[in-house]
PAKOLMI-964993 format. One record per residue: x, y, z of N, C-alpha, C, O in turn; residue in three letters. Coordinates in pm, 1 decimal. Atoms other than C-alpha are relative to their C-alpha. Layout:
<pts>
((X, Y, Z), (X, Y, Z), (X, Y, Z), (X, Y, Z), "ALA")
...
</pts>
This chain:
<pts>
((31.2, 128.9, -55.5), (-529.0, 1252.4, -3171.5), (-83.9, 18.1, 125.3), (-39.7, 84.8, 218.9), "UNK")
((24.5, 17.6, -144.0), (-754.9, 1196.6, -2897.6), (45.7, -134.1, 95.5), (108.6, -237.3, 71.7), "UNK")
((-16.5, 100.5, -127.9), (-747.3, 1009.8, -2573.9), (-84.4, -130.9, 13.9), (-66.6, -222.9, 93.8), "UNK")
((35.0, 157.0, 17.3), (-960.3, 734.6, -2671.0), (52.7, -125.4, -78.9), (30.2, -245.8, -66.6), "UNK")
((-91.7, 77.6, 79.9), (-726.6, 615.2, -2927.1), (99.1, -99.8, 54.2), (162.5, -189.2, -1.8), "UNK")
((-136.7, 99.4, -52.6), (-496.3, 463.3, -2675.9), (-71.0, -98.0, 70.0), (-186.8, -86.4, 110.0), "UNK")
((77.1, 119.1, -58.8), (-549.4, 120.6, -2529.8), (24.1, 23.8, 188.4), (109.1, 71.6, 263.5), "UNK")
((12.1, -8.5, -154.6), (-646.5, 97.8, -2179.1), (104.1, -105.9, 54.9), (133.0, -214.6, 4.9), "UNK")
((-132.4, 119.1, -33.5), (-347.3, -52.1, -1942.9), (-68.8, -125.5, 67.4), (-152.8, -91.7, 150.8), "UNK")
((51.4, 103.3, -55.2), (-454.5, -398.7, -1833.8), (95.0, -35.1, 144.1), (217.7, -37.2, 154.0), "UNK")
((-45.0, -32.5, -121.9), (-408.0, -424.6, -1473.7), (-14.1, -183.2, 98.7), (-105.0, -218.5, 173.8), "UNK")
((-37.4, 129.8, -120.2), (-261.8, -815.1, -1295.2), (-155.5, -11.3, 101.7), (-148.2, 54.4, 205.5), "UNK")
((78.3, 0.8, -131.3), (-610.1, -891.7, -1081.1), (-145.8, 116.8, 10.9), (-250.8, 135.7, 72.3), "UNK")
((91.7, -193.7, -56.8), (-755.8, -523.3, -1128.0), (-152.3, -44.9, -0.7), (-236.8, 28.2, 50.9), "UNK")
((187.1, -5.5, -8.8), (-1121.7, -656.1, -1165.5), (-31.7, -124.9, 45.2), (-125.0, -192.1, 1.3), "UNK")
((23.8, 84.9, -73.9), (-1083.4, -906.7, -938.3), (-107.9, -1.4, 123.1), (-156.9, 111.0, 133.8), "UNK")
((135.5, -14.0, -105.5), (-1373.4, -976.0, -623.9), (105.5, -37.0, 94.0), (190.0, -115.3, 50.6), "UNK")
((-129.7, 61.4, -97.7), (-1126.5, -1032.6, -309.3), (-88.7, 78.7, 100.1), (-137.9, 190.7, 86.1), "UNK")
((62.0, -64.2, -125.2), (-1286.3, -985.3, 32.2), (113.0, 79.6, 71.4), (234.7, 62.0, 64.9), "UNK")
((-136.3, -41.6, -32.0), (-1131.6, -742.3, 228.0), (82.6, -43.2, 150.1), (166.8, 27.3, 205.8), "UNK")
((-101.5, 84.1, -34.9), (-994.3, -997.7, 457.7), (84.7, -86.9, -69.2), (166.6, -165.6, -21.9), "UNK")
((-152.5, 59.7, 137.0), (-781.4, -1124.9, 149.3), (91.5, 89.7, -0.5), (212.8, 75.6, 14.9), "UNK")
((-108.2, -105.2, 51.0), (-668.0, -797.7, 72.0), (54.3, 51.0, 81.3), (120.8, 141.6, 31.2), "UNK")
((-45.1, -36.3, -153.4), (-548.5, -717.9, 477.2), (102.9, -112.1, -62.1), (202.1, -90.1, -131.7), "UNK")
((-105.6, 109.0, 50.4), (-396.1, -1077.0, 413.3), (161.7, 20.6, -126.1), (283.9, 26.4, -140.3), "UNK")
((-128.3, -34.3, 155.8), (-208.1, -1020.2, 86.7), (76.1, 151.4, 43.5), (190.2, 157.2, -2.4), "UNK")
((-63.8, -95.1, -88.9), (-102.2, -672.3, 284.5), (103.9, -36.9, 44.8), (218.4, -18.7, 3.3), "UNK")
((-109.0, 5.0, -84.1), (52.1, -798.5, 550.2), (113.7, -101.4, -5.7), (225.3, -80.1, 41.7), "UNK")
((-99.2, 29.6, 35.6), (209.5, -1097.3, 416.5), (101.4, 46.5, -121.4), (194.8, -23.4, -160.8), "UNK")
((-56.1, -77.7, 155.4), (343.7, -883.6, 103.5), (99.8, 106.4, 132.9), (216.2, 87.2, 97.7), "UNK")
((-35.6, -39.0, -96.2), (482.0, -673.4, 418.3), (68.2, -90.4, 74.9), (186.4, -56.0, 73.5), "UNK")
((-87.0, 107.0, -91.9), (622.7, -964.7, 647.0), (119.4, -13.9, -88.7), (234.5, 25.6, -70.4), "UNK")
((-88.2, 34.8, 158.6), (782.3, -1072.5, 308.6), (116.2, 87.0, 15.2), (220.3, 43.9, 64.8), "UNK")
((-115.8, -101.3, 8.9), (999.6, -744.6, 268.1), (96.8, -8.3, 106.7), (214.7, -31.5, 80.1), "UNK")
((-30.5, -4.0, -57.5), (1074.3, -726.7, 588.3), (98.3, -104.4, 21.1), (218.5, -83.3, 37.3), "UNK")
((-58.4, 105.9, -5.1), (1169.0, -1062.3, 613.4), (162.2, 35.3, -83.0), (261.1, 62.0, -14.8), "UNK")
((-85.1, -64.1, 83.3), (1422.0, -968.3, 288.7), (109.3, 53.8, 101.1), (212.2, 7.0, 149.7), "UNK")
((-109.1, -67.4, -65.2), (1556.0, -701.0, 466.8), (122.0, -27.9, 102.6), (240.1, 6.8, 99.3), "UNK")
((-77.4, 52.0, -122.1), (1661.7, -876.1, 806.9), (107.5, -92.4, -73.9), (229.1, -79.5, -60.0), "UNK")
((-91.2, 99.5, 24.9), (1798.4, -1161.9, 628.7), (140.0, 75.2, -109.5), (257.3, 41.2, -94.7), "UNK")
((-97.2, -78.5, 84.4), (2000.0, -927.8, 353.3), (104.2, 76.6, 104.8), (225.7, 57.6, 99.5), "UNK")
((-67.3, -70.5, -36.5), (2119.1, -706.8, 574.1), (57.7, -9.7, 178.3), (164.1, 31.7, 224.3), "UNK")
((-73.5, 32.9, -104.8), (2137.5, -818.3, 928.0), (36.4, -121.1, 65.6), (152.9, -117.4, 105.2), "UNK")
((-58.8, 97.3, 11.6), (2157.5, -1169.4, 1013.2), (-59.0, -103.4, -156.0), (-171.6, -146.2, -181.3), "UNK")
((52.1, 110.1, 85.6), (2153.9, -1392.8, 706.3), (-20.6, -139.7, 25.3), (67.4, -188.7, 96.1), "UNK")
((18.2, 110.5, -67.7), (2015.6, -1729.3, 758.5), (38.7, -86.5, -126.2), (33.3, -50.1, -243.7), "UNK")
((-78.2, 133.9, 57.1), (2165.6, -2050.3, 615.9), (-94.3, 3.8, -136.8), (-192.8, 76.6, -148.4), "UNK")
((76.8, -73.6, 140.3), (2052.9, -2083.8, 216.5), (-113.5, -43.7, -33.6), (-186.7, 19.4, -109.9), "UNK")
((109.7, 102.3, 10.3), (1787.9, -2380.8, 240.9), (-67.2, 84.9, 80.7), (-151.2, 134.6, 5.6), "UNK")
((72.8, -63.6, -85.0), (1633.8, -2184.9, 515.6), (-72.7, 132.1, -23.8), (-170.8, 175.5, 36.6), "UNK")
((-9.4, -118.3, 22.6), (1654.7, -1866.7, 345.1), (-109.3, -13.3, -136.8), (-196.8, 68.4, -165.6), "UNK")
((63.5, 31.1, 128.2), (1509.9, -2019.0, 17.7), (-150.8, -34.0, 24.6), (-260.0, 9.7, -11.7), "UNK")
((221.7, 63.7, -17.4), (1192.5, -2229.5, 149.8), (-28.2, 110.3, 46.6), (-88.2, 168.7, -43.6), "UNK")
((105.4, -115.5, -33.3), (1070.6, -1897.1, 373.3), (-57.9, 71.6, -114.6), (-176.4, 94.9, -138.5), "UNK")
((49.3, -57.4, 110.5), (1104.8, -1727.3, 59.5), (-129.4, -58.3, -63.1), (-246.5, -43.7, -28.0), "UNK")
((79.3, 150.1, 71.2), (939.1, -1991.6, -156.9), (-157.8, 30.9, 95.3), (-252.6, 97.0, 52.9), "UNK")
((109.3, -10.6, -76.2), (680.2, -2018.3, 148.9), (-98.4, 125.5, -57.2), (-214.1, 115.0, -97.8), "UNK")
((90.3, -154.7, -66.0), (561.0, -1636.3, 165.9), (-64.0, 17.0, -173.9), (-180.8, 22.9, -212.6), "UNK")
((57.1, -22.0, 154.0), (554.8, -1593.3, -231.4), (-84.9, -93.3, -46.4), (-138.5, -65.1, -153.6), "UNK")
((116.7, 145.5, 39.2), (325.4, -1934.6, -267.9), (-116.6, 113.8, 63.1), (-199.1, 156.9, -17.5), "UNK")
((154.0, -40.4, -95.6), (49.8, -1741.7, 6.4), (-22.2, 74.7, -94.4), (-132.0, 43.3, -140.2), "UNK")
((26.1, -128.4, 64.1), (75.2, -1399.3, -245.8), (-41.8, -74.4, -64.9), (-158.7, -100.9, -36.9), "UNK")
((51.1, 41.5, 124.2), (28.9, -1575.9, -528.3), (-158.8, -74.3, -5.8), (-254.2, -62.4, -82.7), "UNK")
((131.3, 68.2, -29.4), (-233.1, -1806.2, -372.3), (-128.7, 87.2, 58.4), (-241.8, 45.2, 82.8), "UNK")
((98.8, -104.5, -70.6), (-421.7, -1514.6, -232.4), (-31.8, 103.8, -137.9), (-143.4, 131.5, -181.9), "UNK")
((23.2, -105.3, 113.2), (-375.5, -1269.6, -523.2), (-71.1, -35.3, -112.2), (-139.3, 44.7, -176.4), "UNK")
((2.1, 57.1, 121.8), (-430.4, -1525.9, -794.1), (-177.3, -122.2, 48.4), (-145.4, -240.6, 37.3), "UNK")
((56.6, 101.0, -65.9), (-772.6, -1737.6, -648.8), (-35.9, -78.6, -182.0), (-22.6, -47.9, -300.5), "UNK")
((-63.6, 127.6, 118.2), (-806.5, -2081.7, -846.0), (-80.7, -30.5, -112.2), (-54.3, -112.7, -200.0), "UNK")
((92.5, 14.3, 125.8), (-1112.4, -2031.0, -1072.0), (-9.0, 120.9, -74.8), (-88.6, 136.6, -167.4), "UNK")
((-1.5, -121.0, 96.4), (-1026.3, -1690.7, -1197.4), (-33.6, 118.0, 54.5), (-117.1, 85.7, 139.1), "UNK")
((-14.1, -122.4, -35.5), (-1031.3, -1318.1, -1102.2), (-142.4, 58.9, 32.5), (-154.0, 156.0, 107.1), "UNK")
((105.8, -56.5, 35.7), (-1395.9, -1270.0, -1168.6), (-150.5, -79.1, 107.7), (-253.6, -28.2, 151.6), "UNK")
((82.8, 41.8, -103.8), (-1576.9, -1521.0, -949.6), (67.0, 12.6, 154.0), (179.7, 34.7, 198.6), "UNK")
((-73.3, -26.2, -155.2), (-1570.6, -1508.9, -584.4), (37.7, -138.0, 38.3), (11.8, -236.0, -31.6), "UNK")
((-89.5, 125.0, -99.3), (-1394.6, -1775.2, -357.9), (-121.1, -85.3, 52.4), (-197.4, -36.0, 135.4), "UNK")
((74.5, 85.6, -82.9), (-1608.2, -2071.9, -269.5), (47.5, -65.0, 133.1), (146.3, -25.8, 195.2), "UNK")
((-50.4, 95.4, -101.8), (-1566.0, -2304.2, -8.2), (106.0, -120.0, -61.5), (197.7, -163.8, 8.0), "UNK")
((-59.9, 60.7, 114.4), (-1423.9, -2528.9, -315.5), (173.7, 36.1, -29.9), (275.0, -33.2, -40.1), "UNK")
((-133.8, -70.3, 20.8), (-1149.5, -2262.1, -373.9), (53.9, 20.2, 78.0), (174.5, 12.0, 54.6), "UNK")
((-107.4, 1.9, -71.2), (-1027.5, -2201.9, -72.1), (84.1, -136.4, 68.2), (197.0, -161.2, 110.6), "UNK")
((-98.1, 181.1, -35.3), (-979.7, -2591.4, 12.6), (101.9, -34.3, -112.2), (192.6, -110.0, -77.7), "UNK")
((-76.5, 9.0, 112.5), (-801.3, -2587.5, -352.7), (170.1, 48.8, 33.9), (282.6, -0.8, 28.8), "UNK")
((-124.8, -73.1, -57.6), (-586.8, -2307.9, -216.5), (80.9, -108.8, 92.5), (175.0, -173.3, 46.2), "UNK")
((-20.0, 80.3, -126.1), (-523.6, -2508.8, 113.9), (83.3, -107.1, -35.4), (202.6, -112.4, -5.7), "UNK")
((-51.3, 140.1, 96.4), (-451.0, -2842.6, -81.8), (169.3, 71.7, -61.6), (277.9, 24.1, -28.6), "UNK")
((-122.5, -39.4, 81.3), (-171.5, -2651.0, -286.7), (57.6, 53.0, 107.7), (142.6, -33.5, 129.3), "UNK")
((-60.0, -46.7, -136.1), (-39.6, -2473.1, 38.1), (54.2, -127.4, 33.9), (167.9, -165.0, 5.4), "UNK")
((-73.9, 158.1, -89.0), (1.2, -2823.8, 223.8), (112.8, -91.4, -96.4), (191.0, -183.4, -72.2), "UNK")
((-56.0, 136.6, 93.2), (132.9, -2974.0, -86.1), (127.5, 66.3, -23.4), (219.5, 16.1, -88.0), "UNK")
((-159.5, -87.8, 66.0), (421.6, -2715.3, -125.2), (100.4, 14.4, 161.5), (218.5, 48.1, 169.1), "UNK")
((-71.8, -0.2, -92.2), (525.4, -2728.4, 213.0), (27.5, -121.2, 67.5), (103.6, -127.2, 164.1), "UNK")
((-70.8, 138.4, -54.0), (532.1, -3135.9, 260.7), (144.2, -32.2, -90.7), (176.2, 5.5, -203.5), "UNK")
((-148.0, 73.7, 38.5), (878.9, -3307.4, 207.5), (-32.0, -52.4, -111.8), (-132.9, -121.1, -127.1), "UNK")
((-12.2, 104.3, 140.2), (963.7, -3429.9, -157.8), (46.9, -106.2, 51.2), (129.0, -87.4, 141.1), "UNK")
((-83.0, 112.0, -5.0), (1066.1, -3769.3, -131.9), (101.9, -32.4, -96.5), (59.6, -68.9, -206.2), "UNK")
((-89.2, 36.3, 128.1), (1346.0, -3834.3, -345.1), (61.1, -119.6, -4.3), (130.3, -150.1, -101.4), "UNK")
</pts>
């Protein structure tokens, strides 16, 4: 058998265009994140609503940073990052119920 026979692994993003003030970004909050984890797991835990939205919060930015809103392959307009922005504001105003 050779080595071309096998399928290449498809890689979340991998041939994505991300400036590399995205990818500092998606760094350090992917970093705050853990950290965050850690303190609250292990040294003071904070109340569960409190504990939940930060979460919630930090994993919306990754996703919104990792994932931009027209696809992996074009770059970020001015369009996309107000898209981003829009979905940011909209996940962190109050539901009304």
């Amino acid at each position: 058998m050779s080595e071309s026979n096998q399928p290449s692994s498809v890689v979340p993003g991998g041939n994505a265009i991300q400036p590399r003030m995205v990818l500092w970004s998606i760094t350090i909050v992917a970093v705050g994140l853990s950290l965050f984890q850690l303190y609250s797991a292990g040294i003071q835990p904070l109340g569960l609503f409190y504990q939940r939205s930060i979460h919630l919060a930090l994993i919306m930015v990754l996703a919104f940073l990792m994932f931009p809103a027209f696809g992996p392959t074009r770059k970020r307009g001015v369009l996309g990052w107000g898209l981003d922005l829009l979905f940011l504001l909209g996940r962190s105003s109050p539901v009304a119920t």
